[in-house]
N, C-alpha and C positions, 0 to 999 in steps of 0.2 A: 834071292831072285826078286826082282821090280815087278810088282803087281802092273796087270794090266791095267791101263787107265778106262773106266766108261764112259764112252762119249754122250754127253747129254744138251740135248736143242729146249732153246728157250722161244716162244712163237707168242707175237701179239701187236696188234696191231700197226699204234706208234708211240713214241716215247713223248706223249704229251706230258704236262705237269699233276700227274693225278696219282692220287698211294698206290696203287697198282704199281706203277711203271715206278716208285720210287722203292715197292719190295721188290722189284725184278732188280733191279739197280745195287740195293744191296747183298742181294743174293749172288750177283754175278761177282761181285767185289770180293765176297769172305767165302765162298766154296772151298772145299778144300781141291787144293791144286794137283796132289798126289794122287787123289783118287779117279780125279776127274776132267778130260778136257771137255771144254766151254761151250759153245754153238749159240747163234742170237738170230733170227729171223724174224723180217719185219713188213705188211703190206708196203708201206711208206717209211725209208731214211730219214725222220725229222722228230720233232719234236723237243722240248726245252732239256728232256733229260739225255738226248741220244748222243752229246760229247761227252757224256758218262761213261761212257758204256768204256769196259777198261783193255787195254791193248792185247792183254792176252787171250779175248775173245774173237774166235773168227766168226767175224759177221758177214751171215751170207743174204747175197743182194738179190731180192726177187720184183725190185720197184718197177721194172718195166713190165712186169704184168697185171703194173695197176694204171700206166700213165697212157694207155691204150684201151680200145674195148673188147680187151681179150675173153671170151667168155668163159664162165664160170671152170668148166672144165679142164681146160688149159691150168688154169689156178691153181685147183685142187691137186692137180698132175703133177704142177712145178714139185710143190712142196712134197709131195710123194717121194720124186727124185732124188730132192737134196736130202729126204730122210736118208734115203739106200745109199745113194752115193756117198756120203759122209759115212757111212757103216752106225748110224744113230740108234745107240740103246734104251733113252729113253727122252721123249719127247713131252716137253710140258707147254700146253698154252695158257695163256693169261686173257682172261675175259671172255665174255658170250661167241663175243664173233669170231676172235683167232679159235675155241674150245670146237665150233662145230665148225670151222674149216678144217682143222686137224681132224675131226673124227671122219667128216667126209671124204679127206684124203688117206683114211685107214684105208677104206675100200678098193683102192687102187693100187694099195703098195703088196711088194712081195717080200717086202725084210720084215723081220719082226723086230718089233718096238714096243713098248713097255707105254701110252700114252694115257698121261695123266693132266688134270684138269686144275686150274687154278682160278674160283673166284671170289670175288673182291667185293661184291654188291649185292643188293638183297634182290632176287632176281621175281620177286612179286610186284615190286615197283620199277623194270627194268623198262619196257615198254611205254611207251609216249602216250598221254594221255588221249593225245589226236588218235589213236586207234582205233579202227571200230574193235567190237566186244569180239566179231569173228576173227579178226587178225590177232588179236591177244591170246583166243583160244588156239588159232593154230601156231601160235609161237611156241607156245605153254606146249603142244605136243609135239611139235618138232625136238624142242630143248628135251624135252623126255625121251624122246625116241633116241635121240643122237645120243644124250648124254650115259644113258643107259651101257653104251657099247665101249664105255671107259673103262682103262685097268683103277682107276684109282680116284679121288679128287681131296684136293688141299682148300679150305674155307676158312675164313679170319676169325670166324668166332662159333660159336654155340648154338647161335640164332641162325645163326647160318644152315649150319650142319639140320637142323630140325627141318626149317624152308625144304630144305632139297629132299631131305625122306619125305615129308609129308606132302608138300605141292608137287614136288613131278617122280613122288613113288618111286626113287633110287637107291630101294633096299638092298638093290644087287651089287651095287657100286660102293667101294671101301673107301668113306667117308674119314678123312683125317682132321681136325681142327688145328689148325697154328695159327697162334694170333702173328699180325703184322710186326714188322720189328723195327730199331729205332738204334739211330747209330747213338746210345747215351753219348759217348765222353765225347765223341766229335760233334755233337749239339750241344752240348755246355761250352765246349773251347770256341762256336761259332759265337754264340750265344752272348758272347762278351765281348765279340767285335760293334763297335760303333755302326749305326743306323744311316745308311745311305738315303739321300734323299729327302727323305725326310725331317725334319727338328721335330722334337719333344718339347710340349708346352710344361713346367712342372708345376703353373698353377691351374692346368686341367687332369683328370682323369682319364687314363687312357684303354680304351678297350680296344682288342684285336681279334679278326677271323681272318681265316684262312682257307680259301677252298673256291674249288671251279664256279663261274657265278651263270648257277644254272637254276632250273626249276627244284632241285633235289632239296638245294642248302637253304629255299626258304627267304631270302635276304630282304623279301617285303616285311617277315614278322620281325627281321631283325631292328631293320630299319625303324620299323613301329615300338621295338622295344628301346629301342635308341633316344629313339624323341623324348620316349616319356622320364627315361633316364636323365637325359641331359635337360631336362626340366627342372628337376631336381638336383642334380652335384652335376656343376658345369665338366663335359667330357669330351671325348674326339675321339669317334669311332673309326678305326682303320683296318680296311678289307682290301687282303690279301691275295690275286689271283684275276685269273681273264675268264671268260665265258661268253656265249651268247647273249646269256642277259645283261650284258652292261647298260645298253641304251637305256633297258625299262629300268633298273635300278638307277640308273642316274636322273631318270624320269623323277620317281619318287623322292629323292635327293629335294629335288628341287620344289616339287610340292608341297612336301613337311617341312619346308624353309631350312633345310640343315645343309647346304652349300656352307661350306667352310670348317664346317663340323664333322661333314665325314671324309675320309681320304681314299682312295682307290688306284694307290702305285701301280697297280695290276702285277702279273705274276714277277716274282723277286729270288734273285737266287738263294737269298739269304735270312728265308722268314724268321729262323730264329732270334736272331738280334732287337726283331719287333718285337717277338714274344715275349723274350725277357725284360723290355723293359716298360712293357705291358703291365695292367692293375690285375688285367681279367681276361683269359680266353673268352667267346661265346658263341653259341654253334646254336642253330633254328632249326637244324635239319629236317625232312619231313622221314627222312630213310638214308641209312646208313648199311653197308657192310663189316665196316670196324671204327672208321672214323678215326686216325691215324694219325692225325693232329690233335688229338685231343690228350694223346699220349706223348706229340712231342712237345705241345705245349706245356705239359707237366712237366718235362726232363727240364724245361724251362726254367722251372720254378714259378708257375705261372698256370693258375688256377681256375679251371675250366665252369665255366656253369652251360650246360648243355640242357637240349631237349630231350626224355628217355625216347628216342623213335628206335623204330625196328631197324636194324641190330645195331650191336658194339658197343655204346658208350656206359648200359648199362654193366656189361663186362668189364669195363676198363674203369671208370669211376664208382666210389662209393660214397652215398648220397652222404652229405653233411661232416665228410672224414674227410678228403679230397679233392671236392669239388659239389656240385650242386646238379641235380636234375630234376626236369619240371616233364610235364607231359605236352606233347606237340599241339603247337597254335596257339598256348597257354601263355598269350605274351605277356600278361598283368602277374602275373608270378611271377614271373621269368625276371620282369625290369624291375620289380619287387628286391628279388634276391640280388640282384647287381647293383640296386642301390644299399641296400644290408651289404654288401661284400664291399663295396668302396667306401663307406662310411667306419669298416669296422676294420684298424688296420692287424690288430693282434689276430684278429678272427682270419684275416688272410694269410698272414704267415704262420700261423697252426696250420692249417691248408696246404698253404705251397709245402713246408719240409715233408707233409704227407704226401703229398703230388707227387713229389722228385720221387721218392723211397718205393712209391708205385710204379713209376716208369722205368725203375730199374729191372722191371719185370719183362720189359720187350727190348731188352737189349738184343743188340744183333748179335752176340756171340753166342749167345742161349739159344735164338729163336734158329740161327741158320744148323746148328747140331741138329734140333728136330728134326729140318728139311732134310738134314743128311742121313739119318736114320729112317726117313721113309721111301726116299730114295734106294739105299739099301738094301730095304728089307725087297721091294717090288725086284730089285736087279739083283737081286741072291734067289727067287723063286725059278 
């Protein structure tokens, strides 16, 4: 007899280019098909990764109750619906804002549902610094209060998992750790495709980041470590990704006279092909929740020197085995060790074959079983 299938909804925001939506993406890719039909709910239809999203997922459309000023409650309603109406046994969102629209939309629903929480970022630096100190305290209880009335929640690392017990006191809530995952062999097979766009100088040094260009990733200290770099072993730094901050980063571009020097293709489908023939990953970050480039940049072969910030990279990297980490804002170390890493090239290929051998640690065949045995266990209770 044909097991019954469990229907399970995937909820968050939109499929912008950020690790979050590129582990929804894999997850929705390798689930197992036998055990389980798909579901994908989105505020907004767009985003760089939502031609992703793969045929055998029914995605359901709630974008008109954002292109309107439908208020709040309608909202929460929609998604209540489509839980029941779908017969959905277990509902997962992705990030702060879809996690407490689904919890709020528990409240209204009459089906039961299994609803667990998935996040991605260190939720002590979630919050815009514009806040005043009262809107940060009452986010900080809101997010407790709602998150509290979780069956479950899935976190990228360790740091993570502590964040959520100790800051919003979610000792009642069964906290899982799965680090992020990484398509190895289809990043190495990408990885070898030639560089659009761009040329490679081969009598510069090249250094690559990767990542939304926001307040988070820091790219003022990057920038600052770049100068001092490219002072020393002529180099061309290339950053990877769009964000709000382009303007002011290209501001400083131009004031540390590095027009020419640094590049900014903005987001690319195909970052690994940079990666690979890259000298050096490097990440400024101020805060992290796994930091997911830093692992695919390894699969690269292509050797990370990061900031230790809160969380992930301490996880994923091991200092002077694999990559390098300095402590946040620490940029005279930091262009220190990148000059040491391009001058040294034995010292980097000892590095990279450790890299790779690391990042076979988040492959996606590994990581998406966990997801399928916690899934399991919640929808066997």
């Amino acid at each position: 007899m044909t097991p019954i299938k469990k229907n399970i909804l995937f909820y968050i925001g939109t499929l912008e280019g950020g690790g979050a939506e590129r582990v929804l993406i894999e997850l929705l890719k390798n689930l197992n098909r036998e055990k389980y039909k798909l579901f994908i709910t989105l505020n907004r239809p767009e985003g760089a990764f939502f031609n992703r999203i793969p045929d055998d997922v029914k995605l359901l459309d709630r974008s008109q109750l954002y292109r309107s000023k439908t208020n709040l409650f309608k909202r929460y309603f929609g998604l209540a619906s489509i839980i029941k109406n779908e017969k959905i046994d277990l509902a997962m969102g992705f990030l702060p804002g879809a996690n407490r629209s689904l919890l709020r939309s528990h409240f209204l629903m009459d089906h039961k549902v299994t609803i667990l929480l998935n996040e991605q970022n260190n939720p002590s630096f979630i919050s815009s610094k514009e806040q005043s100190l009262f809107k940060k305290k009452l986010e900080k209880m809101e997010m407790s209060r709602y998150y509290s009335k979780a069956d479950g929640m899935v976190v990228s690392c360790e740091g993570l998992k502590d964040n959520f017990l100790n800051r919003l006191n979610l000792s009642s809530v069964k906290i899982h750790v799965i680090y992020n995952m990484i398509p190895f062999d289809e990043i190495q097979y990408l990885s070898r495709k030639p560089v659009e766009g761009v040329e490679f100088d081969n009598n510069l040094r090249t250094i690559v980041a990767v990542g939304r260009l926001t307040e988070q990733k820091a790219y003022n200290d990057m920038l600052s470590v770049f100068k001092s770099v490219n002072e020393r072993v002529p180099s061309r730094l290339i950053i990877l990704g769009e964000g709000p901050d382009r303007s002011k980063i290209e501001a400083q571009i131009q004031q540390l006279d590095l027009k020419g020097s640094v590049l900014m293709p903005g987001f690319v489908d195909n970052p690994f092909s940079f990666m690979s023939k890259a000298d050096l990953y490097v990440s400024t970050s101020r805060w992290e929740g796994f930091h997911l480039t830093i692992a695919e940049a390894m699969a690269c072969g292509t050797v990370p020197v990061a900031t230790d910030c809160d969380y992930g990279p301490r996880e994923i990297i091991s200092d002077r085995e694999n990559g390098r980490l300095f402590p946040v804002g620490d940029t005279q170390a930091l262009s220190n060790a990148v000059v040491d890493l391009l001058e040294n090239e034995k010292l980097r290929k000892e590095m990279s074959d450790n890299a790779v051998a690391r990042a076979r640690d988040f492959d996606v065949n590994q990581i998406v079983k966990e997801y399928e045995k916690v899934f399991d266990d919640f929808l066997s209770n």
